[in-house]
C-alpha positions in Angstrom: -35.9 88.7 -44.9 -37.6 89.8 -48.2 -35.9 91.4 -51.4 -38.1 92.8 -53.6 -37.2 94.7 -57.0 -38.2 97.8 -57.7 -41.4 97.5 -59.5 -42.6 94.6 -56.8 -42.2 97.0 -53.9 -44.6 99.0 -56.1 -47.0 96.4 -56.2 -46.8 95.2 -52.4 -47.9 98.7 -51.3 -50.7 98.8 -54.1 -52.1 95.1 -53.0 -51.6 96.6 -49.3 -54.0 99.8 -50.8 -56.4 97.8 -52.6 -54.9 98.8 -56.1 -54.7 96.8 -58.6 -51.6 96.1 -60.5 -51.6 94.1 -64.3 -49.4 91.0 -64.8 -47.5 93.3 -67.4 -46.5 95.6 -64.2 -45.4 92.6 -62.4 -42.5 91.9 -65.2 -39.1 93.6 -64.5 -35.8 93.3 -65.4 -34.4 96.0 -63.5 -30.9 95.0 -62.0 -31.8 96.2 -58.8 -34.1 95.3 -55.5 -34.8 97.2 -52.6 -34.7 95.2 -49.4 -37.6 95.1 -47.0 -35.9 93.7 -43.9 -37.3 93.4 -40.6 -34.1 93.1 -39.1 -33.3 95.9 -37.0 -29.9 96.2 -37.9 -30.7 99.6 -40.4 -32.9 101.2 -37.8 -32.4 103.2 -35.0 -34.4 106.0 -33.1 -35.4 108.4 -36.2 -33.4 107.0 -39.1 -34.2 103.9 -41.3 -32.3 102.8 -44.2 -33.3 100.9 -46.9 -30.8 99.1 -48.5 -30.2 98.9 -52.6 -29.0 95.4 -53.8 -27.5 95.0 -57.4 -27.3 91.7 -59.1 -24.0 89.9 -59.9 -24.2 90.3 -63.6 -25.0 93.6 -63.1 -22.0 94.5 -61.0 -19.6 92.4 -63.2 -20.5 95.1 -65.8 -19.6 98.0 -63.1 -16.2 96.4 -62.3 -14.3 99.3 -63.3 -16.3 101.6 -60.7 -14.7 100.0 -57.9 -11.2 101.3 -59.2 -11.9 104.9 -57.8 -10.7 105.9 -54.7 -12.9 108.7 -53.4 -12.0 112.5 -51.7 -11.4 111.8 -48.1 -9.0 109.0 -48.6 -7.5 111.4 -51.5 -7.2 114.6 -49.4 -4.3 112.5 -47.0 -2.1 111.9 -50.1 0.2 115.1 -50.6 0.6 113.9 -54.5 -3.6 115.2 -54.5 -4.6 118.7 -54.0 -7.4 120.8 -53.9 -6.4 124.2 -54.2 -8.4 128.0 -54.8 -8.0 128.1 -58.1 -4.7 128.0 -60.0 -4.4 128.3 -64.0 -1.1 126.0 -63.8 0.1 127.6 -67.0 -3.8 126.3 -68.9 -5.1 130.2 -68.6 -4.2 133.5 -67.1 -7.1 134.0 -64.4 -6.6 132.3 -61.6 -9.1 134.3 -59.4 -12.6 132.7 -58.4 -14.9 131.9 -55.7 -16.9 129.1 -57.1 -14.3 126.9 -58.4 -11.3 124.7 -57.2 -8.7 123.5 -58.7 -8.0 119.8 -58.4 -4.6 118.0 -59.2 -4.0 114.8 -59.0 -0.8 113.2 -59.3 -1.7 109.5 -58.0 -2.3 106.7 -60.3 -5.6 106.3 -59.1 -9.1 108.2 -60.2 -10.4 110.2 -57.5 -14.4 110.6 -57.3 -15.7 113.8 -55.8 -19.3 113.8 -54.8 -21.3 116.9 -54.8 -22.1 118.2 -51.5 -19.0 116.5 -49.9 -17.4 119.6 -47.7 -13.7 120.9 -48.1 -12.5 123.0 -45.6 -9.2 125.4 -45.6 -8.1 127.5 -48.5 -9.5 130.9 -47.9 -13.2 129.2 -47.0 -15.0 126.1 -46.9 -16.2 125.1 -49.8 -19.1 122.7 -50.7 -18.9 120.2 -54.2 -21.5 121.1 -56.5 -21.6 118.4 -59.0 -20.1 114.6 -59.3 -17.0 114.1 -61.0 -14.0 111.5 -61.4 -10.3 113.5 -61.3 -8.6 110.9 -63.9 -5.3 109.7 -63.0 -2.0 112.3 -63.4 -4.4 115.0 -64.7 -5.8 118.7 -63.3 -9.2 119.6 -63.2 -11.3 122.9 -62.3 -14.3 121.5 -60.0 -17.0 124.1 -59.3 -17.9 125.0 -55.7 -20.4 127.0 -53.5 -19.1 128.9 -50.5 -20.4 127.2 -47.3 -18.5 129.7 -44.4 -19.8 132.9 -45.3 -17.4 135.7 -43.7 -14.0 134.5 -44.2 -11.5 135.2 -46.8 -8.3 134.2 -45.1 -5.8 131.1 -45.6 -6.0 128.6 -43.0 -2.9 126.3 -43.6 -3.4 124.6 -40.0 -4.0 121.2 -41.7 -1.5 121.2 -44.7 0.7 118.6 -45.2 3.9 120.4 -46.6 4.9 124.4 -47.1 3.4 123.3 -51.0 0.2 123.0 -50.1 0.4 126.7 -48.1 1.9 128.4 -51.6 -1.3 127.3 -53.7 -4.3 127.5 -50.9 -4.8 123.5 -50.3 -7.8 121.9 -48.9 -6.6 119.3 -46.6 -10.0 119.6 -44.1 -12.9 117.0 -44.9 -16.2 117.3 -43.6 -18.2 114.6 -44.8 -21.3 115.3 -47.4 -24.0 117.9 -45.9 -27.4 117.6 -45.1 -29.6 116.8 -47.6 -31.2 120.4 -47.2 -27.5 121.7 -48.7 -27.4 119.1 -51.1 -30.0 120.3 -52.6 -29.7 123.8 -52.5 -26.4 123.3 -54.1 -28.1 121.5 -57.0 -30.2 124.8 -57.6 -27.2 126.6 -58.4 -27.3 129.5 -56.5 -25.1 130.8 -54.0 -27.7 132.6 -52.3 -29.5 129.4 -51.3 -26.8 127.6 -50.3 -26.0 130.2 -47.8 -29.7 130.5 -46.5 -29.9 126.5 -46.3 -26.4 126.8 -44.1 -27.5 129.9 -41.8 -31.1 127.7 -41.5 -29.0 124.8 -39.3 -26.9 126.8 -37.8 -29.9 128.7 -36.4 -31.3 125.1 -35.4 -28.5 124.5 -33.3 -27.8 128.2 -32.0 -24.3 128.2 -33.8 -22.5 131.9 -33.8 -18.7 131.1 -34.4 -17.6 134.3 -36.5 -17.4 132.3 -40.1 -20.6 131.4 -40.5 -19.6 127.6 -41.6 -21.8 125.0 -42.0 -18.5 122.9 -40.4 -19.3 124.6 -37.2 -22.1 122.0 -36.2 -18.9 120.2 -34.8 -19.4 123.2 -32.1 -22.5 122.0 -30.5 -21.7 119.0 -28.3 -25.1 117.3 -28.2 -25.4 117.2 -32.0 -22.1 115.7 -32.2 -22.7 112.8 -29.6 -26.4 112.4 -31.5 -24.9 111.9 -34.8 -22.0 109.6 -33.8 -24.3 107.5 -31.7 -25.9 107.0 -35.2 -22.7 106.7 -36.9 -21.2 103.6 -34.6 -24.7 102.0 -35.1 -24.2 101.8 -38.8 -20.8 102.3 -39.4 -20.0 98.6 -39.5 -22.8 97.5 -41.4 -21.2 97.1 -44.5 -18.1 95.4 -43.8 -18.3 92.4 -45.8 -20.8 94.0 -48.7 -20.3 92.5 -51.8 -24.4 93.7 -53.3 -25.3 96.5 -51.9 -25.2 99.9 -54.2 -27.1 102.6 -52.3 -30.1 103.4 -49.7 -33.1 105.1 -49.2 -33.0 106.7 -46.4 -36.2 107.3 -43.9 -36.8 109.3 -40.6 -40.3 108.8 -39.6 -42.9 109.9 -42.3 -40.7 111.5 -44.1 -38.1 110.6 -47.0 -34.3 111.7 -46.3 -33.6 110.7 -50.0 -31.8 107.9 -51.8 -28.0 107.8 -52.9 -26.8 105.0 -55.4 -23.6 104.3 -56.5 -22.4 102.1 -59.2 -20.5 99.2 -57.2 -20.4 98.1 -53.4 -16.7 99.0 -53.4 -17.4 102.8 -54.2 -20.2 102.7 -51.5 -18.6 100.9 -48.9 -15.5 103.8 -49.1 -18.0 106.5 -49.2 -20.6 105.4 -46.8 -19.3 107.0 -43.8 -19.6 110.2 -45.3 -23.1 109.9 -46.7 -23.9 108.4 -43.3 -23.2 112.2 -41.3 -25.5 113.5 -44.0 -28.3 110.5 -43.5 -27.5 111.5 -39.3 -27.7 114.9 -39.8 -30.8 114.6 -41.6 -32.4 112.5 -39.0 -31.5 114.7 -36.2 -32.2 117.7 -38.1 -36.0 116.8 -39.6 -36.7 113.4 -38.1 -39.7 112.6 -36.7 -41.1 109.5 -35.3 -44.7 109.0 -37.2 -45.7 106.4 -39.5 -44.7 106.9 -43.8 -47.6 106.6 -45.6 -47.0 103.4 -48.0 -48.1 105.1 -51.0 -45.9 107.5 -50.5 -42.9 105.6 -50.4 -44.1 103.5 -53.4 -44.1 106.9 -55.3 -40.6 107.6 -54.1 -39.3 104.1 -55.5 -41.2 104.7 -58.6 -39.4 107.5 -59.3 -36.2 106.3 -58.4 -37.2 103.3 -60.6 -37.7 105.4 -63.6 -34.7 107.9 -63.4 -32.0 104.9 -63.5 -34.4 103.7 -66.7 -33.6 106.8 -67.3 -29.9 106.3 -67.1 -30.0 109.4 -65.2 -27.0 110.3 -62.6 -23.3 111.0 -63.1 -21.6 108.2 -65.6 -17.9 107.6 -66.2 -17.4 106.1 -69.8 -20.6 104.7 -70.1 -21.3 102.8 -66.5 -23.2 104.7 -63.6 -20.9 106.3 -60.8 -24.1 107.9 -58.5 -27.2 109.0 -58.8 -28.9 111.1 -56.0 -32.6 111.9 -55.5 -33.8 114.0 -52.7 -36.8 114.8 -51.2 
């Protein structure tokens, strides 16, 4: 097994290309490798993932990361809501279609990822940016509509007659596709919508709502996802170093999440796994990546956490995301 950092991965692919790299390109003091591993443990059929280790002193600096809890664990806690939006005596309009309100009353902070799925209230909605909900505090979260056609409460999954008076979220359906990640980081409703009526097409879905949820509707994509899903799943049991992934189906790059301690990864790997699935059964392919191109890839990657690009809670990294 082989780790190499960052800026070393960039340099095996150039020796393997005949490039030529400077001893000044070789130096790097980036706190993070990405592991080349020939052990077939993070591949199956059309999806390879790449995992993203962190140093110790690195991590002891991102302690306080592994404190939040994140939004599936939070959704089965009646003292956290997500809820249509209510003003809670802060404003008078409580009307709006692309934004929640979030209260949470646990002593824990809560991280919501964007393009995690909520379903209920009067339609699924889809998390447009990252955020921490702070401990005993209530925050507006803004949302894209992914269930286009439905304006109705659906209390089926509430926990308590509270959570049917304000509109609660209690559904979770994991983080989307990578293709409705990214159209929610456009900003635009439109797109969203086109990227969710794009699968369902894919898989002939025509419930009446128009969700994106829906896929759990088509039995073989369910049974090809979840065969991914108990591959992986138990991968990271004891992880103690590993941050994030790049993901890969075939010749193509899925994307690459990473988060700012194990702990926070480990909790929210399942539901970045369904989008790293999804992806794979959705685009995936079978050909050979070009080595160039994923040297680009880490480059980038490399120079947007220089960057200190990505979400960051007082001062430490929470996520960063980079798709295709």
């Amino acid at each position: 097994m082989r780790f190499l950092t960052l800026f070393s991965l960039l340099f095996f692919f150039a020796a393997c290309d005949n490039n030529t790299v400077s001893q000044e390109e070789l130096t790097n003091d980036s706190p993070m490798e990405v592991q080349l591993s020939d052990n077939p443990q993070w591949e199956k059929d059309n999806l390879r993932l790449l995992p993203i280790v962190a140093s110790e002193a690195y991590l002891d600096e991102q302690q306080s990361v592994a404190q939040y809890k994140v939004l599936s664990e939070a959704l089965e806690n009646e003292r956290f809501r997500v809820s249509e939006k209510k003003p809670y005596g802060r404003f008078t309009d409580a009307g709006a279609v692309n934004t929640l309100t979030v209260q949470n009353k646990t002593e824990d902070p809560i991280f919501l990822m964007a393009g995690e799925v909520v379903q209920g209230g009067n339609q699924d909605r889809v998390i447009a940016e990252d955020a921490v909900i702070a401990a005993r505090s209530i925050q507006d979260m803004p949302v894209f509509c992914v269930e286009h056609g439905r304006w109705t409460y659906e209390g089926d999954k509430a926990l308590n007659e509270g959570d049917k008076k304000i509109f609660a979220f209690r559904g979770y359906y994991n983080v989307a596709s990578s293709e409705v990640r990214r159209s929610v980081a456009t900003g635009n409703q439109q797109a969203v919508w086109d990227q969710v009526a794009d699968i369902r097409t894919r898989y002939s879905l025509d419930a009446g709502t128009q969700a994106y949820a829906d896929l759990e509707s088509n039995e073989e994509f369910v049974n090809d996802r979840t065969s991914y899903e108990r591959f992986f799943g138990d991968k990271l049991a004891e992880n103690e170093t590993i941050v994030g992934f790049v993901a890969v189906s075939g010749n193509q790059i899925l994307g690459a999440d990473v988060f700012g301690h194990p702990t926070l990864l480990n909790r929210q790997f399942a539901a970045v796994l369904s989008s790293y699935a999804t992806d794979a059964l959705t685009l995936g392919n079978d050909k050979e990546l070009k080595s160039a191109n994923l040297a680009a890839f880490v480059d980038g990657l490399q120079a947007d956490l220089a960057d200190e690009k990505g979400f960051r809670q007082d001062g430490k990294l929470v996520h960063y995301a980079k798709l295709r």
